[in-house]
C-alpha positions in Angstrom: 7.0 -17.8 -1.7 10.5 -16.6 -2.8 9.2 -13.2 -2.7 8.0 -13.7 0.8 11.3 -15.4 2.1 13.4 -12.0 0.1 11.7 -9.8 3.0 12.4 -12.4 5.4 16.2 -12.1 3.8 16.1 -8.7 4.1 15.5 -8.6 7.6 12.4 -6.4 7.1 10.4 -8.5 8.8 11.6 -11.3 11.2 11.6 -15.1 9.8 8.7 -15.8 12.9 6.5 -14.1 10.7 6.9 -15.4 7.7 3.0 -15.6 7.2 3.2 -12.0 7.4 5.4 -11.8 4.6 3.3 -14.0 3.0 0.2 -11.6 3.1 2.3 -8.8 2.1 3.7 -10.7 -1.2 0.2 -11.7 -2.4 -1.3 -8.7 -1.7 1.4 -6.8 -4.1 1.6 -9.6 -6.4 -2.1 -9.5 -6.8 -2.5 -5.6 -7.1 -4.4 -5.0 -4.3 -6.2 -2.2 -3.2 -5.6 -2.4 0.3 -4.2 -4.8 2.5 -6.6 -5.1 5.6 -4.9 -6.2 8.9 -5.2 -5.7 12.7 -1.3 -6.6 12.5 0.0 -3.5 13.6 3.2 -4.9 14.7 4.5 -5.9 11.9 2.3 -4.9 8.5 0.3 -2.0 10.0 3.5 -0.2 11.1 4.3 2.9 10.4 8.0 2.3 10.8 8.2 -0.8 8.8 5.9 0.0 5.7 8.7 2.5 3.8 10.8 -0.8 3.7 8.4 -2.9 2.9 7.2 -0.6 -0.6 10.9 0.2 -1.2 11.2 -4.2 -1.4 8.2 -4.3 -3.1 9.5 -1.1 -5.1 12.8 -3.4 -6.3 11.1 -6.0 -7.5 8.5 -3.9 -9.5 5.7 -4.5 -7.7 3.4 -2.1 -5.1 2.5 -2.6 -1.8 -1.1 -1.9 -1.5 -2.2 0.5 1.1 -2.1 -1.0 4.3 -4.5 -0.3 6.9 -6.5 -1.4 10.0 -10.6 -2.2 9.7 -11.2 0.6 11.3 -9.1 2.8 9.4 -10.6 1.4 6.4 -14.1 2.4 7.4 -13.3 5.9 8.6 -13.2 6.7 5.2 
């Protein structure tokens, strides 16, 4: 949780979403492969994902890649 309420700190993401953070924190901390969400506001951005692995980056950790389902199946 403490890693979840750091991105809310950082302002990365805004404290409404803390659930986002949430799903963002376990996914690193688990070493996932990909981190599946139709979130694009907030986890699927494009924008917000370089500050999201540069936190996740800090605190030696790696945020998995983060995609849509249907970005995921494309492949």
């Amino acid at each position: 949780m403490a890693l979840a309420e750091g991105i809310l700190k950082e302002k990365i993401l805004p404290p409404a979403v803390l659930s986002d953070a949430i799903h963002a924190s376990m996914s690193a901390i688990h070493d996932a492969d990909f981190l599946l969400t139709w979130n694009c506001r907030h986890l699927a951005n494009p924008r917000l994902l370089p500050k999201l692995r540069a936190f996740m980056e800090q605190h030696n950790l790696t945020l998995p890649e983060v995609c849509t389902p249907l970005e995921l199946m494309a492949e």
